[in-house]
C-alpha positions, 0 to 999 in steps of 0.5 A: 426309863421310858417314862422317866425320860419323857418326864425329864424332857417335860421338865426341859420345856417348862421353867422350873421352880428355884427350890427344885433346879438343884435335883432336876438340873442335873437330870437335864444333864443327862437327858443326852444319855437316855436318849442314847439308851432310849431304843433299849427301854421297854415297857413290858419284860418277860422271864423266862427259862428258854435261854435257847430261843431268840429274843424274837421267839420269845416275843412270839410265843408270848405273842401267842400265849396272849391271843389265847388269852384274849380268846378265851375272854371273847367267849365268855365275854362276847358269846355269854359261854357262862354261866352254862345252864345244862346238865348233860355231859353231852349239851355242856359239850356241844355248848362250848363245841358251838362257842369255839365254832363261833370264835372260829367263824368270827377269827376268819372274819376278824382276819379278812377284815384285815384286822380292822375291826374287832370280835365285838364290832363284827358280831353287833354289826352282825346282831344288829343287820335285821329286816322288818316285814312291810306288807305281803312279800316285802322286807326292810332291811333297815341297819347298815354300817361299815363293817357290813360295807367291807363285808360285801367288798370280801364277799362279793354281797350286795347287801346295800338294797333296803327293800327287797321281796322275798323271791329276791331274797331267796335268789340272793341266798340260792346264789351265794350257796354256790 
């Protein structure tokens, strides 16, 4: 309905050719009454067999059946959870127990972040923050971007110096353990 709607009120704006006014006339006509129905168009429909739940409860549980879904393909997009190239029941097991572990970590992020960022722009960010060794006790930290910025706004970090020794470092990490 959505759709056809929009296509109608295209046509209202335009001039329209004399061999199509005789069908879209009468759509014309009409557009008062899909602007009267237009609150109830929706793009998407569910079925389902929970006639008790409000429609509202439907909507979030199918809300949630989604993230699950999206989940799942985060960990086998994003941290490469497949193939699996092991053998043993036990390192098959504490593979996917790291992958879930990571997921959770990057769903904490993702949510303090407020949601601004995604798994994928987090986790390069994350991938891509290095440092270079310069000379003796020195290191370049040479990447920074906003994700990284919100970052230190949440977790009270400064990790905007470019240089720093390493007895600075280890004061940096022995300080935030805490």
């Amino acid at each position: 309905m959505l759709c056809f709607y929009q296509g109608v009120e295209c046509l209202i704006n335009r001039n329209i050719p004399s061999y199509l006014r005789k069908w879209v006339t009468p759509l014309i006509a009409n557009v008062t009454q899909f602007k009267e129905i237009d609150h109830v168009c929706v793009y998407y429909s569910i079925v389902t067999s929970e006639k008790h739940l409000t429609d509202k409860e439907i909507r979030d549980i199918y809300r949630g059946l989604w993230e699950i879904e999206e989940s799942f393909k985060v960990i086998k997009s994003e941290f490469k959870a497949r193939p699996v190239y092991l053998r043993l029941e036990n390192h098959i097991k504490a593979h996917f127990l790291i992958c879930f572990v990571s997921l959770l970590i990057m769903r904490v992020l993702e949510y303090l972040m407020e949601k601004e960022y995604s798994i994928k722009q987090i986790r390069n960010s994350l991938i891509q923050y290095s440092c270079s060794h310069l000379d003796q006790n020195y290191y370049l930290f040479d990447y920074r971007d906003d994700v990284l910025k919100t970052a230190e706004k949440i977790f009270d970090l400064n990790l905007g110096n470019k240089i720093m020794a390493t007895r600075e470092i280890k004061k940096f990490c022995s300080t935030k353990k805490k």
